[in-house]
C-alpha positions as CSV (number, residue, x, y, z in Angstrom):
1,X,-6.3,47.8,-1.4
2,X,-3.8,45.2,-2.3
3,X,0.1,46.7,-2.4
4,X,-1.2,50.3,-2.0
5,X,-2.2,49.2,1.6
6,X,0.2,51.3,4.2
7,X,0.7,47.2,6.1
8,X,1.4,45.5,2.6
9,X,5.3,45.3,3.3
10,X,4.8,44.1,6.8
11,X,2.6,41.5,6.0
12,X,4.0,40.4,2.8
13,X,7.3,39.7,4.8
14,X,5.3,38.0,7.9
15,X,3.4,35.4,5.5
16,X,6.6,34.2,4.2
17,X,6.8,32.6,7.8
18,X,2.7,32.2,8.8
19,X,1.5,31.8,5.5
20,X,-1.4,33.7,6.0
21,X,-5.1,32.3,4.7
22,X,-7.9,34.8,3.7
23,X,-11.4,33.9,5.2
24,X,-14.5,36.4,4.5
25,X,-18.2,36.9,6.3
26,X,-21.1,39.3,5.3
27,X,-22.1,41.5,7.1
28,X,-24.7,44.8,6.8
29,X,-23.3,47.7,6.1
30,X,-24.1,49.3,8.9
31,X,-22.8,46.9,11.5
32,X,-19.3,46.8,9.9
33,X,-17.4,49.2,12.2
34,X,-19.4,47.1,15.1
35,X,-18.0,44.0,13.7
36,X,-14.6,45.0,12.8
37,X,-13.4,46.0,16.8
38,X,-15.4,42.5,17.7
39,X,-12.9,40.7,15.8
40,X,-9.5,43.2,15.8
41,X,-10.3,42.0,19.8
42,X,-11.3,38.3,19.0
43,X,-8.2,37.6,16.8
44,X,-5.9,40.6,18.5
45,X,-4.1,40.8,14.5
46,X,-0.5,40.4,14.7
47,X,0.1,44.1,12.9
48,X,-2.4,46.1,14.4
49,X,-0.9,48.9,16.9
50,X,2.3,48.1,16.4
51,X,4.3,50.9,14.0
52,X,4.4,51.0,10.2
53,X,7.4,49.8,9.3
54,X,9.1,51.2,6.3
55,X,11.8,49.1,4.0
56,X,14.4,50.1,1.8
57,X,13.9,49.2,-1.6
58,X,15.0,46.1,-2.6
59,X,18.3,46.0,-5.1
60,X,16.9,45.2,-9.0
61,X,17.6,41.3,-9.3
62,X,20.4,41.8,-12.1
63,X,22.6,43.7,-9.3
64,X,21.8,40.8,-7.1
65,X,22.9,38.1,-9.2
66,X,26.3,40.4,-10.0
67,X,26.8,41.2,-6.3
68,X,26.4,37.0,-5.9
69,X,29.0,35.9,-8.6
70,X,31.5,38.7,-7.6
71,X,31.2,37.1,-3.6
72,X,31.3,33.3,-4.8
73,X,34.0,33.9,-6.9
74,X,36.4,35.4,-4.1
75,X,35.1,33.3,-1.0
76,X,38.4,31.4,-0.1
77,X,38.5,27.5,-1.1
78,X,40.9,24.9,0.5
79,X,42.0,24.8,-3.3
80,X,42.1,28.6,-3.5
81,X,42.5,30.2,0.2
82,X,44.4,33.4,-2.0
83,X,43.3,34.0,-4.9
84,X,40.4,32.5,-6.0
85,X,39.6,34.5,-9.1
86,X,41.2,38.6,-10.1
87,X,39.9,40.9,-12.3
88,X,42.7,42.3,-14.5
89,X,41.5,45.7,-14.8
90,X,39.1,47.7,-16.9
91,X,38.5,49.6,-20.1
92,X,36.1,51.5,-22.1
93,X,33.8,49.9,-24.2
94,X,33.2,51.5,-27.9
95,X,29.5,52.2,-26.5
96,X,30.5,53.8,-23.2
97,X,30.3,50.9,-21.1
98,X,32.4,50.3,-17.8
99,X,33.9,47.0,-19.2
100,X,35.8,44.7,-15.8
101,X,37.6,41.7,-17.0
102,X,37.9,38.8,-14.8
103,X,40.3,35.7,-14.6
104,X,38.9,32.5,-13.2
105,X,39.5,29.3,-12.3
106,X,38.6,26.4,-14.6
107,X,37.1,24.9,-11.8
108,X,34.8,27.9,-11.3
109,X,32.8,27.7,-14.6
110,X,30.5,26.4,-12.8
111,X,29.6,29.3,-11.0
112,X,28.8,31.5,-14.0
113,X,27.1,28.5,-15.8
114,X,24.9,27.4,-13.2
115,X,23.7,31.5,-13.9
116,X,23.6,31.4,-17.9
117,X,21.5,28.2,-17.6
118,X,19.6,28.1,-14.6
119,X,15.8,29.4,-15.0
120,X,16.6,32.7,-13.7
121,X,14.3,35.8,-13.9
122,X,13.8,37.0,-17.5
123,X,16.0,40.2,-16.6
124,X,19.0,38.2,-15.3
125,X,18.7,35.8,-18.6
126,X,19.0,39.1,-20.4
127,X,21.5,40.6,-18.9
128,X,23.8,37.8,-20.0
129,X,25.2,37.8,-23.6
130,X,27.5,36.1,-26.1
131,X,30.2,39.0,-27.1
132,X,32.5,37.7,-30.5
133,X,35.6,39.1,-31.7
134,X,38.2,38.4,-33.8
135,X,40.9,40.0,-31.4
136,X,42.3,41.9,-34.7
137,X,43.2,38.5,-36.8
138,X,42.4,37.8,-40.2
139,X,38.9,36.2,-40.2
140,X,40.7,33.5,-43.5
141,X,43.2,32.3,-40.6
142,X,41.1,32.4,-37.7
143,X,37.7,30.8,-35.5
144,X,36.3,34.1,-33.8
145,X,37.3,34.2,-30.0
146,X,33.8,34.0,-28.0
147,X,32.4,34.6,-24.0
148,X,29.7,35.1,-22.0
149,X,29.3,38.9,-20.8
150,X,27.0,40.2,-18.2
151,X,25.6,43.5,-18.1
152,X,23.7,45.7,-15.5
153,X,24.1,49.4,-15.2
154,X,27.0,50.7,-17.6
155,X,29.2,47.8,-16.2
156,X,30.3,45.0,-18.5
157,X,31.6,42.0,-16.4
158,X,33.9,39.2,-18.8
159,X,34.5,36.4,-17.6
160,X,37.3,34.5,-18.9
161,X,39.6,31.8,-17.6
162,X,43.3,31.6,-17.0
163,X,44.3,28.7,-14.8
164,X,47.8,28.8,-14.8
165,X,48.3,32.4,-14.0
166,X,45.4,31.9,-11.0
167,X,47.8,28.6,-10.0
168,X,51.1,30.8,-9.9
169,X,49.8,33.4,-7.8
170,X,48.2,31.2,-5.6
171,X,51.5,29.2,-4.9
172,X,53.7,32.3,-4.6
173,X,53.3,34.7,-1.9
174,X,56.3,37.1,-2.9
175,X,54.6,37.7,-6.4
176,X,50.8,37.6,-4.7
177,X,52.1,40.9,-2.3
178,X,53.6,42.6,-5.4
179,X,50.5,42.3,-7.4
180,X,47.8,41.7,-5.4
181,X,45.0,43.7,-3.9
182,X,41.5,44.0,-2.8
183,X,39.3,46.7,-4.1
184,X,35.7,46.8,-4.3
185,X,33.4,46.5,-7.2
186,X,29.1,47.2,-6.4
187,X,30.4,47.5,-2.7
188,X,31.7,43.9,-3.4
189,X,35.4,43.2,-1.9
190,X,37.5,41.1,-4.8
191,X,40.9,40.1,-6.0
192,X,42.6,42.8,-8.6
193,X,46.2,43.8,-10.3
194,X,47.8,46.2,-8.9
195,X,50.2,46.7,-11.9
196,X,49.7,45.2,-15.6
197,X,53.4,44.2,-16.4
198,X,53.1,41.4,-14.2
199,X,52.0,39.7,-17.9
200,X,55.8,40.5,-19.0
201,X,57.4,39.5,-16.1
202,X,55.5,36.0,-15.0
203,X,55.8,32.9,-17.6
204,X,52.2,31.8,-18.7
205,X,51.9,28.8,-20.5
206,X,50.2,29.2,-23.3
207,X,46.8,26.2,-24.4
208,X,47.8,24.8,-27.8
209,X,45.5,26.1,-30.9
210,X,43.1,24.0,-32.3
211,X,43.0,23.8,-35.7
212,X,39.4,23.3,-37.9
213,X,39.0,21.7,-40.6
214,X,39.5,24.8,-43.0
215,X,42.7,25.4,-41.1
216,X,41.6,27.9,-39.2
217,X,43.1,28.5,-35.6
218,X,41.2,28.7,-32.6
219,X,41.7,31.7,-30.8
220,X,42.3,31.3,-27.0
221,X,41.8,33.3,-23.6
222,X,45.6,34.7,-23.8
223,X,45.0,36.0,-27.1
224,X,41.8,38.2,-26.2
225,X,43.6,39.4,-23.3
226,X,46.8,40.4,-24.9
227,X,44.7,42.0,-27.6
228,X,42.5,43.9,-24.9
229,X,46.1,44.9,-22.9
230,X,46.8,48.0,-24.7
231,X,43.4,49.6,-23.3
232,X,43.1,47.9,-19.8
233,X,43.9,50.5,-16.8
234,X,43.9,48.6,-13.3
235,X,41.3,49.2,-10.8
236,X,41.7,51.8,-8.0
């Protein structure tokens, strides 16, 4: 009966510690029921008279890896014991999307690369994307901005990295209490602003541009960010 049988689940889940081996006899049809109680009390079956055990279905492998990144990237570090990573806020993609940015760490690109490249299941390799944008410069004086996206549900998750805002509020407690606060994301507890003007108010030292050769500028992380600002509300 294969995964229709009523004992799949329990057994499934029991042979990833057993590692069950199928063995088969003939037998006449007519001495099959005979058979079958000689053996159910020869081999006494691990599931037989016990209950049916119902499971919950599992959680779709794209929330899983999600769920995953969101916990690695706000489990305290001896580097990091406060704020590990912080998700500014969010806004409304143009196609409806729940779009959540997220500062890291330059030291956690790791995390989110190891899950771009790794040989995940086709569905998390395909919820990750490359999203482009010229952040509202002239395309003659400018590379286009790029970062990985990943999308499940109608969330959009960026991930983008600012060290030296991560370093400040890490080192300063009075500004990490102002600013500061745990909400929760896919039942996920993480680092978020409370209030947006914390960009006017705290000194962020801007990366250099890098300049092609057609002249063209580089655009950097603080430039998407300030270009996003105007549309980013802060989680509740």
């Amino acid at each position: 009966m294969g995964k229709s049988h009523h004992r799949y689940p329990q057994l499934s889940r029991s042979n990833r510690k057993r590692g069950y081996k199928i063995y088969w006899k003939e037998f006449p049809i007519d001495s099959l029921i005979e058979k079958e109680k000689y053996y159910i009390n020869l081999f006494k079956p691990e599931l037989n008279g016990c209950k049916v055990k119902k499971y919950l279905p599992s959680l779709p492998q794209v929330e899983r890896e999600i769920k995953r990144l969101l916990k690695a990237l706000n489990t305290p570090t001896l580097l990091f014991p406060f704020v590990r990573s912080l998700v500014v806020g969010e806004y409304e993609g143009s196609d409806g999307a729940r779009c959540i940015i997220i500062l890291r760490n330059s030291n956690d690109f790791k995390i989110t690369g190891y899950s771009i490249m790794k040989k995940n299941s086709k569905q998390v390799r395909n919820a990750w994307s490359t999203y482009i944008s010229y952040c509202g410069k002239d395309k003659e004086y400018y590379q286009p901005y790029s970062m990985y996206v990943y999308s499940v549900y109608n969330y959009r998750f960026e991930f983008i990295e600012l060290p030296n805002f991560i370093y400040y509020l890490e080192a300063n407690t009075n500004a990490r209490e102002q600013y500061v606060k745990t909400v929760e994301i896919l039942r996920v507890k993480v680092k978020a602003l409370r209030y947006l003007d914390i960009f006017t108010e705290v000194p962020i030292e801007e990366e250099r541009f890098y300049i092609d050769q057609q002249r063209r500028k580089h655009l950097r992380n603080i430039d998407y960010l300030n270009w996003r600002r105007h549309l980013i509300k802060c989680l509740r």
